[in-house]
C-alpha atoms as one frame of an Amber mdcrd trajectory, in Angstrom:
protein
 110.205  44.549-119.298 106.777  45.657-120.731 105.066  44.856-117.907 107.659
  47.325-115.953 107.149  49.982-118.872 103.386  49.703-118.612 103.215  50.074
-114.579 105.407  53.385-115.010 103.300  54.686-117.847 100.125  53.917-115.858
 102.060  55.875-112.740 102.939  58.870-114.945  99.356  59.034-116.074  97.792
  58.903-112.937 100.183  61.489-111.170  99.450  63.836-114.577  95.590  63.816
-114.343  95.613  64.073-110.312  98.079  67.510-110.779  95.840  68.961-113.636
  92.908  70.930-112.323  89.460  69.585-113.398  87.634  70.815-116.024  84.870
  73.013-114.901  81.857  71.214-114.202  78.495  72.506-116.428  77.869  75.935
-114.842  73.498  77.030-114.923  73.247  80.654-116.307  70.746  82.780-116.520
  67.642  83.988-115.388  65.850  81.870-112.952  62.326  81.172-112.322  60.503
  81.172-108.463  57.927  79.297-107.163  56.263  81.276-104.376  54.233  80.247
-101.532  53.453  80.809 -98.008  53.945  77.755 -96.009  51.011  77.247 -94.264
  51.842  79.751 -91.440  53.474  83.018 -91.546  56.634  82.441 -93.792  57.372
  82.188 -97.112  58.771  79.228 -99.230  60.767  79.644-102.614  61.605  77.091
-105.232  64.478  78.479-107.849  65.165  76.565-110.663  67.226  78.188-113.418
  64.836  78.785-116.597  66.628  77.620-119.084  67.303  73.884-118.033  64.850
  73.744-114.926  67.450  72.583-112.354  67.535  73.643-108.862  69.368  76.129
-107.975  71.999  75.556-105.462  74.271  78.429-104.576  75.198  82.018-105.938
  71.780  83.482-106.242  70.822  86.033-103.627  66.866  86.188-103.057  65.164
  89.312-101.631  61.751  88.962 -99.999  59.430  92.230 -99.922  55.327  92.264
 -98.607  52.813  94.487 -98.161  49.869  93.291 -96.072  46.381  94.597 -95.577
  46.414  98.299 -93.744  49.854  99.200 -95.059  51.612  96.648 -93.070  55.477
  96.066 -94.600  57.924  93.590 -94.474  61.373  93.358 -96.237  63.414  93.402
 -98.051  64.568  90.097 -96.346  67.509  88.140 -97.788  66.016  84.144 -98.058
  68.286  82.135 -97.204  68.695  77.974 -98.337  65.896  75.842 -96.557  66.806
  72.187 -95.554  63.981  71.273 -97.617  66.391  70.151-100.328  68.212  71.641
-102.975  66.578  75.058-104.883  64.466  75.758-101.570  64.931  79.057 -99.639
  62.456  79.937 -96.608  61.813  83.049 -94.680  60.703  81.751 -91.085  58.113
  83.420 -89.351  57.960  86.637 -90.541  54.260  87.701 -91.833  51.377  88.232
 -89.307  48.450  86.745 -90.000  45.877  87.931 -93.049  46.219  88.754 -97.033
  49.785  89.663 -98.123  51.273  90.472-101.472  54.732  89.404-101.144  57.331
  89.895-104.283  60.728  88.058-104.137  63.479  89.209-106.396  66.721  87.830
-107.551  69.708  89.981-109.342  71.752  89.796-111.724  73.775  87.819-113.044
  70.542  85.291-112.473  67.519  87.533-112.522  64.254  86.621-111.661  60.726
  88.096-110.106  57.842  86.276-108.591  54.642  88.496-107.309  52.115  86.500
-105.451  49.444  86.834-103.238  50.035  84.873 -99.623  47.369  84.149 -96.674
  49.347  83.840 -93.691  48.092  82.094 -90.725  48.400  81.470 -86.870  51.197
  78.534 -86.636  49.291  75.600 -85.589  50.592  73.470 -82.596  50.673  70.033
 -82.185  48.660  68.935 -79.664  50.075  67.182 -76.314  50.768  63.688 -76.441
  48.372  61.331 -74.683  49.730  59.493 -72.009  51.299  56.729 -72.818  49.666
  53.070 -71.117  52.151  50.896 -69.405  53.741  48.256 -71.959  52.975  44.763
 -71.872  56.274  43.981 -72.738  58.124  46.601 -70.253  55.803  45.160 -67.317
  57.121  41.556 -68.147  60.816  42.921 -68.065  60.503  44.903 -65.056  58.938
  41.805 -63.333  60.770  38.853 -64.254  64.344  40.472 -65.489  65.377  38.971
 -62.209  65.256  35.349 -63.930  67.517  36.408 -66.355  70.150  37.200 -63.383
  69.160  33.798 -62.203  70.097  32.595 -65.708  73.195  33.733 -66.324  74.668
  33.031 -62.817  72.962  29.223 -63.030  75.336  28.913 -67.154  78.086  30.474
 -65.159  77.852  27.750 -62.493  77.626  25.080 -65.303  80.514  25.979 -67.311
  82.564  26.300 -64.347  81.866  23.004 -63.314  82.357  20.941 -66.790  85.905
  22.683 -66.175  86.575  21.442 -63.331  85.354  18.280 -64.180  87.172  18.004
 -67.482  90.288  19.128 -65.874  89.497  16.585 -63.098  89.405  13.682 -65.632
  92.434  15.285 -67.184  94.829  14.311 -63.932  93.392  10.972 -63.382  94.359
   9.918 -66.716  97.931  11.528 -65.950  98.557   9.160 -62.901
């Protein structure tokens, strides 16, 4: 009877803690701090990590990208939006011609932040073609004897077919 008692109290339990809502996970507040930097072309990379425990940060914080190149030249404000990078990284694409920009990026409340930094932006490089490829050792040998394994598997088929009909040919003769 305990054992019964114990199984329904474990049920009970179970069935409580899966109907009450979890307890809200640790929430980052506050201002956050950006990391800015041109990527090596003409965009813009951000790292936000929340100032006062230096994690990333992952969603609710909306950051505006604004530049002003040499002559005058504008750009923004641009929302940034997550990079695939990992988590805290936002990216603008290709959005600054090349030469000497100042670009600021801003976040809002509730999880201010400013970063003002200088940015050279570049002509994207390209990789450069592929060299042609030689021809395989290893493909050549296929290609020229994958014939023998046809040979192969129709010379096993022939075998086993044969130690069948042997086996079942022994099989009768004992019978009789």
């Amino acid at each position: 009877m305990s054992v019964l008692r114990r199984l329904v109290a474990a049920i009970f339990t179970a069935t409580l803690l899966a109907l009450v809502p979890g307890l809200p996970a640790y929430a980052h507040d506050g201002p956050v701090t950006l990391d800015v930097a041109g990527d090596g072309a003409g965009g813009v990379t951000v790292r936000a990590i929340f100032t006062k425990d230096q994690h990333p940060v992952e969603t609710g914080v909306r950051l505006v990208l604004n530049a002003t190149g040499e002559g005058g030249r504008t750009v923004g404000p641009l929302q940034l939006n997550p990079s695939a990078e990992g988590k805290g990284f936002y990216s603008s694409g290709p959005v600054l011609t090349p030469g000497t920009w100042e670009v600021a990026v801003t976040a809002p409340a509730p999880h201010p932040g400013k970063a003002l930094v200088k940015v050279e932006a570049r002509v994207a490089q390209q990789m450069p073609p592929a060299p042609p490829r030689e021809h395989d050792a290893t493909s050549t040998l296929t290609g020229r004897f994958g014939w023998l394994w046809w040979l192969l598997g129709a010379i096993l088929v022939i075998l086993v077919l044969g130690a069948i009909a042997q086996s079942r040919g022994n099989r009768a003769k004992t019978r009789t």
